[in-house]
N, C-alpha and C positions, 0 to 999 in steps of 0.2 A: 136411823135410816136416812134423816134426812141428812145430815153431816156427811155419808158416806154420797148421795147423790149429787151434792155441793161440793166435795174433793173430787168428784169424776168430773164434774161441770169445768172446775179450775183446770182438770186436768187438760180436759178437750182443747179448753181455750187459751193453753200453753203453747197444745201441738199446732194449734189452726195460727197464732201468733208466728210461731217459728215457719210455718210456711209460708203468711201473709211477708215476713221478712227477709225472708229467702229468695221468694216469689216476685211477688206484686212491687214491694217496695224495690226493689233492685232495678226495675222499669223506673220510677219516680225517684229519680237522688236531686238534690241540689247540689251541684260544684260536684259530684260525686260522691253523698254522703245521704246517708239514709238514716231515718229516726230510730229510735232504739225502742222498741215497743215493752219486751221485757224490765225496761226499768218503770215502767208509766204500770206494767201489769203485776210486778212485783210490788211497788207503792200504794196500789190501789188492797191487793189483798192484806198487807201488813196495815192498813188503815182503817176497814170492813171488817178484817178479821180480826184475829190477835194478834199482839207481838211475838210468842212462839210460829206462828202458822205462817207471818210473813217471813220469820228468817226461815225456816224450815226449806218451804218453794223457795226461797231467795237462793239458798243452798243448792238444793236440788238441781233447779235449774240452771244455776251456774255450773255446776258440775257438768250436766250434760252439756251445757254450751263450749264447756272448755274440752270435753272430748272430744266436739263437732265439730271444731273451729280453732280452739285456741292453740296458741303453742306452748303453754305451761299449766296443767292441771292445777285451779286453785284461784286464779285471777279473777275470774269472772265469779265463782263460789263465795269468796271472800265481799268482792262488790256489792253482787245480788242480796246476800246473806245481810248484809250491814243496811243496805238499804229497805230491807222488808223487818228486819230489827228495829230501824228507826222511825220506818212510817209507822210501827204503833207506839213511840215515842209521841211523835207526831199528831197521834190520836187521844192521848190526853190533852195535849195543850192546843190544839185548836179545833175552830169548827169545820166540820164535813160540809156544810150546807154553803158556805158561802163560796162562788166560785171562783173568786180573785184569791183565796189563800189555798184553793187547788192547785188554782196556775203559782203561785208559787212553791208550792210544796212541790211539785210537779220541775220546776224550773233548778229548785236547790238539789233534787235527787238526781235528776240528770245532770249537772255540773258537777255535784259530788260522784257521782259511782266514775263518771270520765274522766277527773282528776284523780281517783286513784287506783285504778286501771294503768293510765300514763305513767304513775311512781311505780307501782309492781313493775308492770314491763321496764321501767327503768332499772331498777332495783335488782329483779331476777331476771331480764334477758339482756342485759348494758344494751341498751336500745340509744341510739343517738338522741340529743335532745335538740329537737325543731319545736322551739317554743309560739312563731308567728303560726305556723301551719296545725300547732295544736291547738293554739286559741280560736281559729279561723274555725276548726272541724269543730270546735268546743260551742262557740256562736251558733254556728248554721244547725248542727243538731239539738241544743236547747230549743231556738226559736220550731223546727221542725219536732219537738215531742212537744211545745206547749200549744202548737197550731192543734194537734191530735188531741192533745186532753181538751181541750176547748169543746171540742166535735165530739169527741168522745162521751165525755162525764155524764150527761143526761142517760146513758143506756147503765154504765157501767155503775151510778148510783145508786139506780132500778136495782140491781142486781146487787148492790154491796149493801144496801140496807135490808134485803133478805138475809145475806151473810151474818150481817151484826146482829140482826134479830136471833137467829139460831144460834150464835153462836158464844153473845154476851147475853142474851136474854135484856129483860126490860130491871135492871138494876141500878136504876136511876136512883130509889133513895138509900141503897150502899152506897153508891158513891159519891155521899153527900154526908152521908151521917156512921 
């Protein structure tokens, strides 16, 4: 029961993410660019959670992001997917608690999923390559999702270590012995 109220919870705060991105941030861009919430929310679940449960939403919501927005079914699936994969890679080799290897856990998944987003769209749409203006969007949105996790992290730790409670349980000496 609780699992299922904790998938509705992630769920809400996909749809409220997708508006907050739609919405709100579309008022606040820097140079025209807006942070990428879904990779900060996909990271944080694949970190909390499992590594199935991050790809899983990673998937999902790429899916649905690429029917809402994208121009090839599979870009944003494949991103999302790889990065809530890795954040429970992620989750063995380092600590939750320290906030400086958030921020860059935080920094490396945002520059990973937008490099290869960039190659897809190259790859399957022969999209031109503007290397200076991808670096520049690549800049201002890292610096703009590490400001957020910064702000962020104290609520959503709140909430990701009820996740890892329920969801690894307290199996600290398995995975030791």
């Amino acid at each position: 029961m609780k699992k299922t109220v904790i998938n509705v919870c992630l769920s809400l705060t996909i749809i409220l993410i997708y508006f907050l991105q739609a919405n709100f941030f579309s008022w606040f861009t820097i140079a025209g660019i807006m942070p990428n919430l879904f990779v900060i929310a996909i990271l944080f679940i694949g970190l909390f959670g499992t590594r199935t449960m991050g790809a899983i939403y990673g998937l999902v919501v790429g899916i649905l992001l690429d029917l809402i927005i994208g121009t090839k079914v599979g870009i944003y699936s494949i991103g999302l997917g790889l990065i809530g994969f890795l954040a429970g890679v992620f989750d063995k080799n380092f600590s939750k608690d320290s906030r400086m290897t958030i921020m860059v856990m935080g920094v490396v998944a945002t520059a990973a999923f937008e490099v290869l987003v960039f190659l897809l769209n190259y790859v399957f749409l022969a999209t031109n390559i503007e290397i200076v203006n991808f670096v520049k969007i690549l800049v201002i949105e890292v610096i703009y999702n590490l400001i957020l996790t910064i702000i962020l992290y104290p609520l959503i730790q709140k909430f990701g270590y009820y996740i890892e409670n329920e969801y690894k349980g307290n199996k600290i000496l398995t995975r030791y012995f």
